[in-house]
C-alpha positions as CSV (number, residue, x, y, z in Angstrom):
1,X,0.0,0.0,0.0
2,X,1.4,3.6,-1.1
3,X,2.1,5.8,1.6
4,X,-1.0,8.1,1.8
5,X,-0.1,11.7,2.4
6,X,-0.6,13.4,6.1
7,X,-2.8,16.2,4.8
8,X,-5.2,13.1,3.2
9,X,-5.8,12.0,6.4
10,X,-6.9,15.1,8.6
11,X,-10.5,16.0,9.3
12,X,-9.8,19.3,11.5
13,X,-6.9,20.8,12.7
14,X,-8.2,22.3,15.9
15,X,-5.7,24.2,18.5
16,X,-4.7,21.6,20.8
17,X,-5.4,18.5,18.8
18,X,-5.8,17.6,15.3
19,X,-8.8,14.5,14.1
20,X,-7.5,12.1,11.8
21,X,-9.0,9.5,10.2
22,X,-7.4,6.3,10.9
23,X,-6.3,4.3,7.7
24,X,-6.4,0.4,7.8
25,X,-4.1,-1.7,5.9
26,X,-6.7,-2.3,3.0
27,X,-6.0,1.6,2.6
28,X,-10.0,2.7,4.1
29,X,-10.5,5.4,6.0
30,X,-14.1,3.3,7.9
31,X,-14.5,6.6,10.1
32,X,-14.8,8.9,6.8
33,X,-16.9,7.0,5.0
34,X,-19.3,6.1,7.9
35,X,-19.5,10.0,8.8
36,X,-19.9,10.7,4.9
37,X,-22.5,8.2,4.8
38,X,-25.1,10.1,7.2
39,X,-26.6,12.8,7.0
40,X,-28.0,16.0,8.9
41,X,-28.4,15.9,11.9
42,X,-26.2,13.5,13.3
43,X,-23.5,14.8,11.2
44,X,-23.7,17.7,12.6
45,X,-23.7,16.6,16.1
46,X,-21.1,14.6,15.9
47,X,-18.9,17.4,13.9
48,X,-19.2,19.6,16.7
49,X,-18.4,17.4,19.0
50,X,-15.0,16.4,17.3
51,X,-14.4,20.1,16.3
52,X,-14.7,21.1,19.9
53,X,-12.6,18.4,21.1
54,X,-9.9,19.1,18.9
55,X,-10.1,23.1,20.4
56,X,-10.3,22.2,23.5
57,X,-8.3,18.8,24.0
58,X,-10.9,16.8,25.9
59,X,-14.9,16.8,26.6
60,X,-16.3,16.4,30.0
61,X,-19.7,15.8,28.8
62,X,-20.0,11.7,29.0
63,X,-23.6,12.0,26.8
64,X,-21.4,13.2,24.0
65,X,-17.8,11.7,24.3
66,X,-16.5,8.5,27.4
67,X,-13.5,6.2,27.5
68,X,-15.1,2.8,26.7
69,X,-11.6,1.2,28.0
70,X,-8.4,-0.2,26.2
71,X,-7.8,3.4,25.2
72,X,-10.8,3.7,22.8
73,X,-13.3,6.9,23.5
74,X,-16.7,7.2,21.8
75,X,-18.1,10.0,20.8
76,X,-21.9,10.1,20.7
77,X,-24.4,11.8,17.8
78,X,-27.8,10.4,18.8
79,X,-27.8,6.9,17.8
80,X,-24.9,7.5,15.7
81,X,-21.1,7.3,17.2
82,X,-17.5,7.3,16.1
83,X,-14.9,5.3,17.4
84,X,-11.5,7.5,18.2
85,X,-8.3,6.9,20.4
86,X,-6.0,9.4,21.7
87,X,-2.2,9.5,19.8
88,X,0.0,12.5,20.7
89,X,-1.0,15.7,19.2
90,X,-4.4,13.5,17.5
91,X,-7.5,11.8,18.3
92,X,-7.9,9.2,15.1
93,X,-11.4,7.9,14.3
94,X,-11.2,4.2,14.0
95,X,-14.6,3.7,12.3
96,X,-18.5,4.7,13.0
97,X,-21.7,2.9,13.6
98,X,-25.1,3.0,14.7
99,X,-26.2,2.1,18.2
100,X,-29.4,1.1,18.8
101,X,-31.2,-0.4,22.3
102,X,-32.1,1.0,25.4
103,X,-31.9,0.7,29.2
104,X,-29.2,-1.7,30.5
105,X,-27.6,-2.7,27.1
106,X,-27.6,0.9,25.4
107,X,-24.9,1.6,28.0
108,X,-22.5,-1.7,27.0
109,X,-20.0,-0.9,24.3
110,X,-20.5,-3.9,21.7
111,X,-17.5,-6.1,21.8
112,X,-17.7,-6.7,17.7
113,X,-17.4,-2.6,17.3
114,X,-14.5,-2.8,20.7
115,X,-12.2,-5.8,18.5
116,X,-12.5,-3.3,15.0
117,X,-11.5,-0.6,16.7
118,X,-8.7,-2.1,18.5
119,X,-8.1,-4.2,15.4
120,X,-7.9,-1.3,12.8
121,X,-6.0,1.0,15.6
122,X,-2.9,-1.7,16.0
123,X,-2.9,-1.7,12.0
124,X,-3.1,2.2,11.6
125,X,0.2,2.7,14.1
126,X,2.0,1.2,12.0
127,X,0.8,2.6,8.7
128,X,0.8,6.6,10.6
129,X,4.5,6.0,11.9
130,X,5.1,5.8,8.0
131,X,3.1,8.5,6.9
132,X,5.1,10.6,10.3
133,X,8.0,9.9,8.5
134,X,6.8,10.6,5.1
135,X,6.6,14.5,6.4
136,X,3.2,16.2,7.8
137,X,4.0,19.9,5.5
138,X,1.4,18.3,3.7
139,X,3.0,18.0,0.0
140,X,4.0,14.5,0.5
């Protein structure tokens, strides 16, 4: 797989941190498609909710953004959420999906979306240490 150039993978370059989209070995971006895939409203929600946490570095509201554990955080659009992990100076989106249920279960993360994550985050270290190295000016 080519070496896909820094400024390819950035959603917003907010003042403390910037969002990426992680990349997974087949070369997908799961997190940019997913949020390309839906539409207003959620988009929206969850847009300001990254935007905000790039800005800001962190968001204390748990209804919008929590640590599920193993490092993974998700933020939270409605029914909609993104899956993200914190790598210095980024937050990188893993992938998105729809959540749906209530009481008891609504608050379980689902351990097929907790194994993607961690799945396409151990293959995306590897491929952003390359694209590190490749140069983030952004002509590369």
């Amino acid at each position: 797989m080519p070496i896909i150039p820094y400024r390819n993978i950035i959603y917003y370059d907010g003042k403390i941190l910037k969002i990426i989209w992680a990349v997974s070995t087949g070369g997908n971006m799961d997190g940019k498609i997913y949020l390309e895939s839906i539409g207003p409203p959620d988009w929206g929600k969850l847009d300001r909710i990254l935007c905000r946490l790039a800005d800001h570095g962190k968001i204390s509201n748990i209804e919008q953004f929590r640590s599920v554990g193993d490092g993974l955080y998700e933020v939270k659009g409605g029914a909609r959420r993104l899956v993200g992990y914190y790598t210095p100076g980024h937050f990188a989106i893993t992938h998105g999906f729809e959540k749906r249920g209530g009481g008891k279960s609504a608050n379980k993360f689902p351990k097929n979306q907790r194994e993607k994550a961690l799945r396409v985050k151990a293959e995306f270290e590897e491929i952003f240490k390359k694209i590190l190295k490749g140069g983030k000016n952004g002509r590369d």
